[in-house]
C-alpha positions in Angstrom: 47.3 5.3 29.2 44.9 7.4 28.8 45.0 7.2 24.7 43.4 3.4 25.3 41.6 4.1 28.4 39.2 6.4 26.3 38.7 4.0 23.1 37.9 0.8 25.2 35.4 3.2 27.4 33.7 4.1 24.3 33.7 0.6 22.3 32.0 -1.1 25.3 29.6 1.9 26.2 28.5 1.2 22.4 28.1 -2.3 23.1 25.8 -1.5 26.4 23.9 0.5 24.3 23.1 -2.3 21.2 22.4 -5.0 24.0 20.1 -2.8 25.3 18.6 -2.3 22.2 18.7 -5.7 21.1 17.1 -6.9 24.0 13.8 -4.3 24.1 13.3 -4.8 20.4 13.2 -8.7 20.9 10.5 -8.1 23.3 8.6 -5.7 21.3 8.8 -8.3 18.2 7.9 -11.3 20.1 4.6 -9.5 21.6 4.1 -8.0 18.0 4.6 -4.3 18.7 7.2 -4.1 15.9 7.0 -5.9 13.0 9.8 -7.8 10.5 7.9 -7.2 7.7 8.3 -3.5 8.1 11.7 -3.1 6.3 13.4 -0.3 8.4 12.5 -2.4 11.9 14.2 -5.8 10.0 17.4 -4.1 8.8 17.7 -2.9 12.2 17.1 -6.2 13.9 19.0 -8.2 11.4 22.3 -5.6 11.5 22.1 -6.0 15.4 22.3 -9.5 15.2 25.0 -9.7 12.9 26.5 -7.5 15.2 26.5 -9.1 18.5 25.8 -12.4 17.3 30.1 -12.7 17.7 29.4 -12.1 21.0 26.6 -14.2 21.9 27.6 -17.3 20.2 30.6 -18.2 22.9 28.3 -17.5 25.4 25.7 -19.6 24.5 27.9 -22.6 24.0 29.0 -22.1 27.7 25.8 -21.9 29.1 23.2 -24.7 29.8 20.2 -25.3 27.4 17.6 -23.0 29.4 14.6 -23.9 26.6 13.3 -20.8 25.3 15.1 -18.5 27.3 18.0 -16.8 26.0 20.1 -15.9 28.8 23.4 -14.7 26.2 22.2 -11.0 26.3 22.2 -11.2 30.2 25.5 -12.1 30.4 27.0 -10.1 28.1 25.2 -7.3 30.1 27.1 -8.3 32.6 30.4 -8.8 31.6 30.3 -5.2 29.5 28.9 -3.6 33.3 32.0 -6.0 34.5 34.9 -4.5 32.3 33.6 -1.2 32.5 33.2 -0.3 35.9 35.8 -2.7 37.9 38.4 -4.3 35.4 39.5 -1.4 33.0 39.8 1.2 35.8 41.8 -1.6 37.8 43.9 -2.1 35.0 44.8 1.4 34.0 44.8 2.5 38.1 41.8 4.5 38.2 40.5 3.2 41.2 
């Protein structure tokens, strides 16, 4: 159990971390800390979002138009925190 305990620990510790990431660079682009147009900042923005973009996409269709605010990141958040700390160790009988 433990040989697919450790791999699914690790994929969605990875995917905390670029959500994280994604989110704090959005913030620092839209109030023009970092800029696109620097070509190290955009290859890292645009791999992220062709990263979690998969992710994001279902959610987004799921949730309500909210204008400018993206709430996908948010709930992606959550449901990583989710599988992490309640589902996977329920599952494999860690708890």
């Amino acid at each position: 159990m433990m040989a697919i305990y450790g791999p699914l620990q690790l994929i969605l510790s990875v995917a905390y971390f670029f959500v994280i990431v994604h989110v704090i660079m959005s913030w620092l682009i839209n109030f023009q800390i970092l800029n696109l147009h620097q070509q190290v900042v955009a290859q890292i923005w645009y791999g992220l979002n062709r990263v979690l973009e998969p992710i994001y996409a279902p959610i987004r269709r799921i949730l309500p138009d909210t204008g400018g605010l993206d709430l996908a990141p948010l709930v992606a958040f959550l449901i990583i925190i989710s599988l992490q700390n309640y589902i996977l160790p329920t599952i494999f009988g860690f708890m």
